[in-house]
N, C-alpha and C positions, 0 to 999 in steps of 0.2 A: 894446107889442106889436111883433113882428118879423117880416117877412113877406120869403122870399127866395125868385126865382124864376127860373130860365133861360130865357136866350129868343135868338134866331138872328136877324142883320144878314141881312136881305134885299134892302139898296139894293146897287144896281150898283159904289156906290163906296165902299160902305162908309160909315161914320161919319163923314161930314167935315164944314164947317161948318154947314149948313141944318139938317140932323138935329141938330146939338149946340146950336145957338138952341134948334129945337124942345122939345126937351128940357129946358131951359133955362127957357123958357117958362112948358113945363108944368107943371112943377115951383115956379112961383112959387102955384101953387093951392091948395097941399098944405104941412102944417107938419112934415113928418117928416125925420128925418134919410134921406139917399139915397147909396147907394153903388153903383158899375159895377167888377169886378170882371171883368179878361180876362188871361187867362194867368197870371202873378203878379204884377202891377199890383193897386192896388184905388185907386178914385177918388174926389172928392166928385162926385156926377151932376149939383151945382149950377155946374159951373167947367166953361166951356168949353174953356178950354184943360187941363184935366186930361181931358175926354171926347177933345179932339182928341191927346195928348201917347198916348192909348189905341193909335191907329193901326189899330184896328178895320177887320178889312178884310170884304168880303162873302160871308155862308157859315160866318162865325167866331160863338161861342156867348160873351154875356157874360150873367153872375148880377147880378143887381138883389139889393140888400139896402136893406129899408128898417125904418126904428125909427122909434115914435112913435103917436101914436091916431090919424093915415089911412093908415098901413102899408100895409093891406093895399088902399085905395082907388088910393091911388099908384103901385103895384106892377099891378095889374091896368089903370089909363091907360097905365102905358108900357109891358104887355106890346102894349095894343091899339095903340097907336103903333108898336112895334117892326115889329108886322102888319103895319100900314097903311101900312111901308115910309115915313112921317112926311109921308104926302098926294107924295111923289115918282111921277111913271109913268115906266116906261119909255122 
């Protein structure tokens, strides 16, 4: 299964390290393949330093691709993280 979906950096600084643990993290839950996907970059979403090598800045749109039988579970956690700005406040 393949589930791909856009979603918008709402932290202030954009994608940089805390977000990309997170991510990172969340991603150890989940057995699918994961790809980030900004500009003409595409990345494994499991490498931090490939999410940080992104340069994702705030307000920018990256597509999530995932493969695998929780595609479409994993895809929908890190749209809700994307949300949730990854627990950062203001």
């Amino acid at each position: 299964m393949k589930c791909v979906k856009r979603v918008k950096i709402k932290n202030d600084l954009g994608i940089h390290t805390r977000p990309a643990t997170a991510i990172v993290k969340l991603l150890q839950n989940f057995r699918a393949k994961v790809a980030f996907t900004y500009k003409k970059d595409t990345i494994n979403a499991r490498s931090i330093m490939g999410i940080l090598m992104l340069a994702a800045q705030k307000n920018c749109f990256i597509t999530i691709t995932a493969e695998g039988e929780d595609a479409k579970e994993v895809v929908q956690a890190l749209a809700s993280a994307f949300e949730k700005k990854f627990g950062e406040t203001p």
